[in-house]
matplotlib code that plots the C-alpha trace (Angstrom):
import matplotlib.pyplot as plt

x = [-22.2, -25.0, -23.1, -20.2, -22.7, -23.8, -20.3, -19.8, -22.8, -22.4, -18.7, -20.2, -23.3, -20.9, -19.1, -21.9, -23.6, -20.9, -20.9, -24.9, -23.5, -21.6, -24.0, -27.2, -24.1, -23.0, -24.2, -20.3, -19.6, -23.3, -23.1, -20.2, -21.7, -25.4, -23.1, -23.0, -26.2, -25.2, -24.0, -20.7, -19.1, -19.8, -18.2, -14.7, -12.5, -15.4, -15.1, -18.1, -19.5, -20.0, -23.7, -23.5, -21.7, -23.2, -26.6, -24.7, -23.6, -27.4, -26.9, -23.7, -22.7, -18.6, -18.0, -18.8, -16.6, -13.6, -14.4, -14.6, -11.4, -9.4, -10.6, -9.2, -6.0, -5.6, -6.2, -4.5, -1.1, -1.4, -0.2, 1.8, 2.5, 4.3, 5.2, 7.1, 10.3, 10.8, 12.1, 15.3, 17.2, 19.4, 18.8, 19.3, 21.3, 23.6, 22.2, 22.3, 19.4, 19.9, 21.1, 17.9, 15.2, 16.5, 16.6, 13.2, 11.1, 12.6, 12.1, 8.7, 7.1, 8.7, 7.0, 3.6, 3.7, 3.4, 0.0, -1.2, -0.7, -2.1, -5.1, -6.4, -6.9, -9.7, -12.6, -11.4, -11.5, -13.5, -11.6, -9.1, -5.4, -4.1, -6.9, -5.9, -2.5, -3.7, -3.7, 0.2, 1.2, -1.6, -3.4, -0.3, 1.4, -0.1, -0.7, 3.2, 2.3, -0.7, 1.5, 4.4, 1.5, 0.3, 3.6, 4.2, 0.6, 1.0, 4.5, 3.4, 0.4, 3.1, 4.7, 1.8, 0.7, 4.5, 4.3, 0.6, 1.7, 4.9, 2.8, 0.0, 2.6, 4.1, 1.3, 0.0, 3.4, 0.9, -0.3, 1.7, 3.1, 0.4, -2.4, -1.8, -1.2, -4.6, -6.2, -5.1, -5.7, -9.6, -10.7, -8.9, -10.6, -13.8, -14.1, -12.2, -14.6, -17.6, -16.2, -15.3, -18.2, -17.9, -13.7, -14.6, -16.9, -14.9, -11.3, -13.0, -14.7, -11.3, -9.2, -10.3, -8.9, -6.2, -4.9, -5.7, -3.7, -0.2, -0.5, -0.2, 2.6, 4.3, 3.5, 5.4, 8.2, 9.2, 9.1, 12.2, 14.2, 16.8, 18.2, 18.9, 22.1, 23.3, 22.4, 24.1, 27.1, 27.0, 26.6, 29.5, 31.7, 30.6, 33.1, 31.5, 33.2, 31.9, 31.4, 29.1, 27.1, 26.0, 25.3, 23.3, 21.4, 21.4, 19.3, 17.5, 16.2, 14.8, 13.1, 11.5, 10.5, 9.0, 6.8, 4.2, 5.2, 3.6, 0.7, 0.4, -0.2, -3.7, -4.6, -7.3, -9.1, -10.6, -11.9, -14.1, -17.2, -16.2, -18.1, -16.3, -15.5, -13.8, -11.0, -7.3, -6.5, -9.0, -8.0, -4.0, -4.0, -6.3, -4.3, -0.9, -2.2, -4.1, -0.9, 1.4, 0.5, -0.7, 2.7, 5.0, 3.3, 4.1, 6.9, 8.4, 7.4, 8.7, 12.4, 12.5, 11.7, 13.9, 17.0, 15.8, 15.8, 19.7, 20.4, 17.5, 18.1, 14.4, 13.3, 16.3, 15.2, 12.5, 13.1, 15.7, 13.3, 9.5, 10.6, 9.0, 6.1, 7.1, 9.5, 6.2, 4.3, 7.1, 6.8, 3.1, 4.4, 4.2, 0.9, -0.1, -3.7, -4.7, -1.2, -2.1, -5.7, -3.3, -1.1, -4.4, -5.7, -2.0, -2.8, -5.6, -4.1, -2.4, -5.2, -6.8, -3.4, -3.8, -7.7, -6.5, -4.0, -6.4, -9.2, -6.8, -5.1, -7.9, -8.8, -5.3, -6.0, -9.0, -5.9, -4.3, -6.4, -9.8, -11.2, -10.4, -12.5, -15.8, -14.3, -16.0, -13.5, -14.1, -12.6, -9.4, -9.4, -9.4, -6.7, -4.7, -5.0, -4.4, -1.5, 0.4, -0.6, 1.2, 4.3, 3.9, 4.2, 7.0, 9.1, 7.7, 11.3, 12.8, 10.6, 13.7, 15.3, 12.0, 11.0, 14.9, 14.9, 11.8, 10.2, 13.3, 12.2, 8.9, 9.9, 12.0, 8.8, 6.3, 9.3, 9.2, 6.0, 5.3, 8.1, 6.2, 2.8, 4.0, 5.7, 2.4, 0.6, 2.6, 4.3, 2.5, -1.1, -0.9, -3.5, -0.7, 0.3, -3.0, -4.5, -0.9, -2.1, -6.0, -6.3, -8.5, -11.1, -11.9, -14.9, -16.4, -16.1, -17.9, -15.3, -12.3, -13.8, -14.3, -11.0, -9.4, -10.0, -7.0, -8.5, -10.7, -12.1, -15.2, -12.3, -10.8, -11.8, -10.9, -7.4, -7.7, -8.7, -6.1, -2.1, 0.1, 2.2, 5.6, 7.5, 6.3, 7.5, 10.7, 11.1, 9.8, 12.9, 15.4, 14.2, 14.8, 17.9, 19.1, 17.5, 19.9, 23.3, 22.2, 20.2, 21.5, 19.8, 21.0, 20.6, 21.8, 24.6, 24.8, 27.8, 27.3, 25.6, 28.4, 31.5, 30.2, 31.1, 31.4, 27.9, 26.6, 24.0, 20.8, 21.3, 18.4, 16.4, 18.2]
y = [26.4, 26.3, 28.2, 25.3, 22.5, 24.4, 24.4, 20.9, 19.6, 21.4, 20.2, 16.1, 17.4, 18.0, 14.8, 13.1, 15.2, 14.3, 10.8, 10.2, 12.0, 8.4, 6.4, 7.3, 7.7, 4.8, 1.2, 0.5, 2.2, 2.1, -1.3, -0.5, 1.7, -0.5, -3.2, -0.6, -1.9, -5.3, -3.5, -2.3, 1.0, 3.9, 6.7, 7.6, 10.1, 12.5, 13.5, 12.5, 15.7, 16.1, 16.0, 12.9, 10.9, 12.7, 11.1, 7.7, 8.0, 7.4, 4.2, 2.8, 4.1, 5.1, 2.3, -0.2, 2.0, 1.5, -2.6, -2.7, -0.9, -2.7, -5.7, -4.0, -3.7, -6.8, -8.6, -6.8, -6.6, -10.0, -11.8, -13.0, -9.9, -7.7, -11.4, -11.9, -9.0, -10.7, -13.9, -12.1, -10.8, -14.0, -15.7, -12.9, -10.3, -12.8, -11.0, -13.3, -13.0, -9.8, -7.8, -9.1, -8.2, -4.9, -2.8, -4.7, -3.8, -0.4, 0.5, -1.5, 0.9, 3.9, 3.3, 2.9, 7.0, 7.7, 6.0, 7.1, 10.7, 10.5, 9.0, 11.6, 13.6, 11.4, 12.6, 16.0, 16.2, 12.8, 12.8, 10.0, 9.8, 11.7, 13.8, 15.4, 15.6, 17.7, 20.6, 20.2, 19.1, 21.0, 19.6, 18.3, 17.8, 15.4, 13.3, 12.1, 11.4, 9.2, 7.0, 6.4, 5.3, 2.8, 1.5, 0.9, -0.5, -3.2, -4.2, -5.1, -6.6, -8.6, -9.9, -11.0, -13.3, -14.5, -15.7, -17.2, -18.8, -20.6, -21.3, -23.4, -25.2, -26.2, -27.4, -29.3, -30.0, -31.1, -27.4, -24.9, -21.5, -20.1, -21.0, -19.6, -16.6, -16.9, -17.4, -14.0, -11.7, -13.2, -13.4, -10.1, -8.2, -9.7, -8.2, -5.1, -4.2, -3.8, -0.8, 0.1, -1.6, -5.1, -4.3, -3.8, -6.3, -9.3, -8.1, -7.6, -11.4, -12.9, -11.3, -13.8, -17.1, -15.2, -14.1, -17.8, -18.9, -17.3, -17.9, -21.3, -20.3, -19.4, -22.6, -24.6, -22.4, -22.0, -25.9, -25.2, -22.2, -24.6, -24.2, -20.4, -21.0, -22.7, -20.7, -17.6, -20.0, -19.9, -16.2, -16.0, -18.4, -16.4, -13.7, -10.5, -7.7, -4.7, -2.6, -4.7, -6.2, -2.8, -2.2, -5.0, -3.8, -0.2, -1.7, -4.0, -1.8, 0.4, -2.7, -3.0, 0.8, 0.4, -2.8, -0.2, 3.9, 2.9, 2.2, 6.4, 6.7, 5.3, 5.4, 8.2, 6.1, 3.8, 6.8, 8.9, 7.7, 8.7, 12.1, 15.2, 16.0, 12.6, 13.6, 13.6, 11.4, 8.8, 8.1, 8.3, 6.0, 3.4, 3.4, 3.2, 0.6, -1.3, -1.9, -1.8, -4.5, -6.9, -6.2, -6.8, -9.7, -11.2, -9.8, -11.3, -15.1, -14.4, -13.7, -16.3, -18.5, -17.1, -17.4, -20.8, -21.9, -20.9, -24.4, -26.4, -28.4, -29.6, -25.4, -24.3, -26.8, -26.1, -22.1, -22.8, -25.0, -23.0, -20.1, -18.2, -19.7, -23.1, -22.3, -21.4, -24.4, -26.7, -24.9, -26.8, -30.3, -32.9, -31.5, -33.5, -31.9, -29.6, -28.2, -27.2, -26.0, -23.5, -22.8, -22.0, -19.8, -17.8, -17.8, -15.5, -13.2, -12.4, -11.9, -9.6, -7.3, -7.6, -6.0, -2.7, -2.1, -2.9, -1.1, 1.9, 2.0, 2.6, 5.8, 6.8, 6.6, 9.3, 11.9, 11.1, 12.8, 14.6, 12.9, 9.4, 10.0, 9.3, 6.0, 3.9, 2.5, -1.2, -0.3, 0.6, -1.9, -4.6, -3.0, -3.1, -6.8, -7.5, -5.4, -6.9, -10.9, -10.3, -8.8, -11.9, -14.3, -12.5, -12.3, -16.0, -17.2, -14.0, -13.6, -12.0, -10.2, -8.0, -7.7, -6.5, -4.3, -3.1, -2.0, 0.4, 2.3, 3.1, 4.4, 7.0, 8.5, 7.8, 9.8, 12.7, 12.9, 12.7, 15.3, 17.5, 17.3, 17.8, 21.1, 21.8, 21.3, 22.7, 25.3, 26.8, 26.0, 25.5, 27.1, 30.0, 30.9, 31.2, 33.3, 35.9, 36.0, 36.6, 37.8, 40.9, 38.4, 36.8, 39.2, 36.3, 32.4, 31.1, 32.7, 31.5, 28.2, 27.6, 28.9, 26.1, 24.0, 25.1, 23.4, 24.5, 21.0, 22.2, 23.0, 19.8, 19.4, 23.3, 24.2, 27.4, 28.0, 25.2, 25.5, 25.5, 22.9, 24.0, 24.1, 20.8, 19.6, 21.1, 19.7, 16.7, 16.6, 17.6, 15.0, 12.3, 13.5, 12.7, 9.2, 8.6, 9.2, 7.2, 4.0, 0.7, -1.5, -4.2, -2.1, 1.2, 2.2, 6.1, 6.7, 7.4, 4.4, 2.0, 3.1, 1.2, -2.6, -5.0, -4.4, -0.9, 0.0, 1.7, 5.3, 6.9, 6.2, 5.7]
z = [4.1, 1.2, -0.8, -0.2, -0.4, -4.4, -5.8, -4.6, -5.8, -9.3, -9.5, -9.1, -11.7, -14.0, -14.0, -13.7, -16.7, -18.5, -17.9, -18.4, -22.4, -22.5, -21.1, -23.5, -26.5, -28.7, -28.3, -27.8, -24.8, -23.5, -22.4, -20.3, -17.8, -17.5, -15.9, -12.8, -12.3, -11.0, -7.6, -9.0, -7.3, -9.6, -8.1, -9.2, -7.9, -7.2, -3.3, -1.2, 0.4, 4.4, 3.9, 2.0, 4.8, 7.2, 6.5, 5.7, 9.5, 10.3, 8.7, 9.5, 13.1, 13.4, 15.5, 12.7, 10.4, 12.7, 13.2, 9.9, 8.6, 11.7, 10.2, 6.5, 7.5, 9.5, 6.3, 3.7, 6.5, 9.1, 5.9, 3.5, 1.5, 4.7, 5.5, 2.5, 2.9, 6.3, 5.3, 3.0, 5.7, 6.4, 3.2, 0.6, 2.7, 5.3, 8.4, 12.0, 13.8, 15.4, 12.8, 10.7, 14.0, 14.9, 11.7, 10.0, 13.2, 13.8, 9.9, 9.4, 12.6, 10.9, 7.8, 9.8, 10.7, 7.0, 6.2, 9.6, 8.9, 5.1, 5.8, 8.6, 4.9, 4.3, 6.5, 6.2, 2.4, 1.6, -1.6, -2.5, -1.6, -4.8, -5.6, -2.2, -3.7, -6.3, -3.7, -3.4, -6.9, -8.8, -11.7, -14.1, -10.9, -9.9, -12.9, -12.6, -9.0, -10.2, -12.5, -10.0, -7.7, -10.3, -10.9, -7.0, -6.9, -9.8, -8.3, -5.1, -7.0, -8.8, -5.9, -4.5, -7.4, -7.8, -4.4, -4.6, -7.7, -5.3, -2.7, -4.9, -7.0, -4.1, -2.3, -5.7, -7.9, -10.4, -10.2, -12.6, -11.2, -13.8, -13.0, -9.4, -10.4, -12.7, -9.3, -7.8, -10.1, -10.9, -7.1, -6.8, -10.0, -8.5, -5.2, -6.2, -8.8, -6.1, -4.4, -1.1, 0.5, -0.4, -0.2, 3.4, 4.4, 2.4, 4.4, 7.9, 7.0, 6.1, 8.5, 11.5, 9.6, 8.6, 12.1, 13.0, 10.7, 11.3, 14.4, 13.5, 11.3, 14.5, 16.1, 13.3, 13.2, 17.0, 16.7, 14.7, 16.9, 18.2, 14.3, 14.8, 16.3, 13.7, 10.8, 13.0, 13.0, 9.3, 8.9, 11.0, 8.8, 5.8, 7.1, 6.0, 6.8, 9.5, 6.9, 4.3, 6.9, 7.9, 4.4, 3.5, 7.3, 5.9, 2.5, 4.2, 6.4, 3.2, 2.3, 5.4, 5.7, 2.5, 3.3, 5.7, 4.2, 0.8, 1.6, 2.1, -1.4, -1.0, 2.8, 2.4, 0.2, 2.9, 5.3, 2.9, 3.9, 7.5, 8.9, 8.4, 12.3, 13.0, 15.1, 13.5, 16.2, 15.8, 12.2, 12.9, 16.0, 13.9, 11.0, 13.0, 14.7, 12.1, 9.8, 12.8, 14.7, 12.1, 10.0, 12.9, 14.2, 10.5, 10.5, 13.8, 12.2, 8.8, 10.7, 12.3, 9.5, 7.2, 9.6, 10.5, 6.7, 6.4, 8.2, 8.2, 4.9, 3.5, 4.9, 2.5, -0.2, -0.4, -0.8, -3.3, -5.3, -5.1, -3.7, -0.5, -1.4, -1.3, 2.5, 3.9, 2.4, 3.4, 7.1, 7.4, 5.4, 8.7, 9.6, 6.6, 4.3, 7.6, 6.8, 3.2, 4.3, 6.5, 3.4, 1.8, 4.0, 4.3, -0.1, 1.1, 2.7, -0.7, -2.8, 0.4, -0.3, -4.1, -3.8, -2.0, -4.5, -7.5, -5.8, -5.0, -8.2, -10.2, -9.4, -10.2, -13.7, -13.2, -12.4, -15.8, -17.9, -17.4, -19.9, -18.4, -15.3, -17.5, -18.3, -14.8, -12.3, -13.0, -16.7, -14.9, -12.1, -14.8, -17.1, -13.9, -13.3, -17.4, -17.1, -13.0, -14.5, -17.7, -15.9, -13.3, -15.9, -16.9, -14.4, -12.6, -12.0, -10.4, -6.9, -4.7, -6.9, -8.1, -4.3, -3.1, -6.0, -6.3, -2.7, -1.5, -4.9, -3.4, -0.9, -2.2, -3.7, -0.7, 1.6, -0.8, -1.1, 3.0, 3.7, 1.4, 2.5, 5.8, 5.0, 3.8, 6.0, 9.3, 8.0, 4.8, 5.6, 9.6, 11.5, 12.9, 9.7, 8.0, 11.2, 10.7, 7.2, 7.4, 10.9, 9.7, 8.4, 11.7, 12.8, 14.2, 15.7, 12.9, 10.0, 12.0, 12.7, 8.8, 8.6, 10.5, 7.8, 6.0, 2.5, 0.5, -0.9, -3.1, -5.4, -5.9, -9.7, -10.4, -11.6, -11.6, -7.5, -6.6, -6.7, -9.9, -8.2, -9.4, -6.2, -4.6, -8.3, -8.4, -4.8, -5.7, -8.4, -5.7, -3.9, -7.1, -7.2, -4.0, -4.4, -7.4, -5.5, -2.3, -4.1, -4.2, -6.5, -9.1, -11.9, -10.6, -8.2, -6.8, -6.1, -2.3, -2.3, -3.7, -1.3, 1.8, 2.4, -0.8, -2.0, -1.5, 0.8, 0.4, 2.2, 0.5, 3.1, 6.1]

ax = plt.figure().add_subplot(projection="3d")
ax.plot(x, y, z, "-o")
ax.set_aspect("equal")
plt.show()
């Protein structure tokens, strides 16, 4: 174990080393790093050793951990943002009421099993989501990894300010769909720049009002349920046949999948300060439950919204006019100003989703290049935001179609990337095959107990003790290819995908 605890330490040394070379360097890049002293998160993707959250664990007991990342999830999925896919079903795809509950619900706790399994890496390794990855992909591996996971990190970061930006122009028409994007992305830079810490405390502070709040969101919608019928009627009269409805529920329900599975591309991140020995189970049932529950309590109100709005005119106005945003503002409209101090609140809940990804997202740029992990996180977290507001602005006026286009592509990579590291891990690395393998070096308890481990983390920053990578890449390709002949977006047809009903379905994930 000392000899473990050496090579880890020398490994951080020498980023470190080589960051302090930056630090006493040029005036221009020295004032970067002093602003770490103004309680900014300095580590980057370097992991944080056993011994180092071991004695944290003196400080902050586990069971303030767990309130703490219950309280995380809650806020970044008891919102607006897992809300938001929920309200499409009827309006964008022509789904009844049935045929919108049954495949979002069933697809939505589906996707919850990814980030459960991926984050029980985190106290094992306390290394971040994709530097773990780096043990499957290898080190150029993974850097393609990295970028697809900032790309699905700024697009959901997009939709978020998109739909904040709806939600304050509809509340205050004297309020441009600018400026509420402006607000997103500076209260989001500003609390993702502290670090994990302050990420945790500010979600686990916000997440009570927030849970508050949609369940007020239930109380104006059900007020409304007597409309259901009718838009049912009116999907009826639409006359879609058999086969396209069950291709718009066959891509809706990638949509759905997609709102909980991507969040496995970061879920480790939020468990490294946990002790080593937390049991698997601990972490997997907390995470499963921490986005389940919150996202299909959402999810549940945003259905029956959405199907309500079909047929209740100043709902569909409304949506037509502002957008999701403006439905859900309009949802609150007879309660009067407490109604928009609600709306406000549900805003929240947007910016809580926008920090995780920006926080998250970050490190991803460490994986690049070697090089960029001496630039400091904060650097990236704000290129991030520069880069998700100037696409928002962009594309202001084009809410539904980015978020139906854009989430099912996600998922294709999440679901490649999950079926991998599962082969990984239970078939190439499980503890039965590894013991076949090595069984002369167990002489006593104590090897085959560190053996169990499966991972060798002290060698997460060395390409030459971990994996080339080149058949979880090739895989990975196989994988991309099957995505093309079964996607169904706007842009791109396979041509699987395109044979059922009158507008495709989406079959790469179902």
């Amino acid at each position: 174990m000392e000899t473990e605890l050496k090579k880890d330490q020398s490994v951080n040394t020498d980023v470190e080393s080589a960051k302090d070379s930056f630090v006493h360097g040029p005036k221009y890049i020295n004032w970067i790093y002093k602003l770490d002293n103004l309680g900014i998160e300095t580590r980057g993707i370097e992991r944080v050793s056993p011994e180092e959250r071991e004695e944290l664990s003196q400080v902050i007991p586990k069971w303030k951990l767990f309130v703490e990342t219950i309280g995380l999830w809650w806020a970044a999925c008891g919102g607006l943002t897992s809300m938001s896919s929920f309200f499409l079903p009827t309006l964008l795809f022509g789904l009844n009421l049935r045929d919108s509950m049954v495949p979002g619900l069933i697809a939505m706790i589906i996707g919850c099993l990814v980030p459960a399994y991926t984050s029980t890496m985190g106290p094992k390794s306390g290394c971040r989501q994709m530097v773990s990855a780096r043990f499957l992909f290898g080190q150029w591996g993974v850097k393609f990894v990295s970028l697809v996971t900032i790309v699905g990190g700024i697009g959901w970061s997009v939709v978020n300010s998109l739909m904040g930006g709806q939600m304050l122009r509809a509340i205050n028409h004297n309020v441009s769909l600018d400026v509420g994007i402006v607000v997103i992305c500076v209260i989001t830079l500003i609390v993702a720049i502290f670090g994990i810490r302050v990420v945790l405390k500010f979600q686990t502070i916000l997440s009570i009002p927030l849970f508050v709040a949609c369940i007020l969101f239930y109380v104006v919608v059900c007020q409304k349920m007597d409309y259901i019928h009718d838009s049912n009627e009116l999907v009826k009269e639409a006359g879609y046949s058999a086969v396209t409805t069950r291709g718009n529920w066959l891509s809706y329900f990638a949509i759905c999948y997609s709102v909980t599975a991507t969040w496995g591309a970061g879920a480790s991140d939020y468990y490294i300060l946990y002790p080593e020995k937390t049991p698997s189970y601990q972490i997997f049932l907390i995470t499963f439950l921490g986005i389940g529950i919150p996202s299909t309590f959402v999810a549940i109100a945003g259905t029956f919204c959405g199907t309500i709005a079909l047929s209740y005119k100043p709902w569909n106005d409304a949506y037509n006019e502002f957008g999701v945003g403006g439905l859900i503002v309009e949802t609150f409209s007879h309660w009067g100003r407490f109604g928009k101090f609600v709306s406000v609140l549900l805003y929240l809940s947007l910016i809580c989703n926008n920090i995780m990804n920006t926080y998250s997202c970050a490190f991803e740029f460490q994986l690049i290049d070697r090089y960029l992990l001496y630039v400091p996180r904060w650097i990236w977290a704000t290129v991030i935001t520069v880069i998700y507001f100037v696409l928002s602005i962009a594309g202001k006026n084009h809410f539904s179609t980015i978020l139906g286009n854009f989430l099912p592509m996600l998922g294709y990579w999440i679901t490649i990337y999950i079926a991998l590291l599962l082969e990984e891990n239970l078939i190439f690395r499980s503890t039965v095959t590894t013991r076949k393998l090595h069984e002369r070096e167990f002489d006593d308890a104590d090897d085959e107990e560190d053996y169990d481990k499966l991972y060798n983390w002290d060698n997460w920053n060395d390409p030459k003790k971990i994996t080339m990578g080149l058949a979880a890449s090739l895989a990975f390709g196989c994988g991309v290819a099957g995505a093309v002949i079964g996607m169904n977006q706007t842009y791109y047809q396979g041509p699987i995908a395109k044979l059922v009903g009158d507008y495709g379905a989406d079959l790469t994930l179902n």
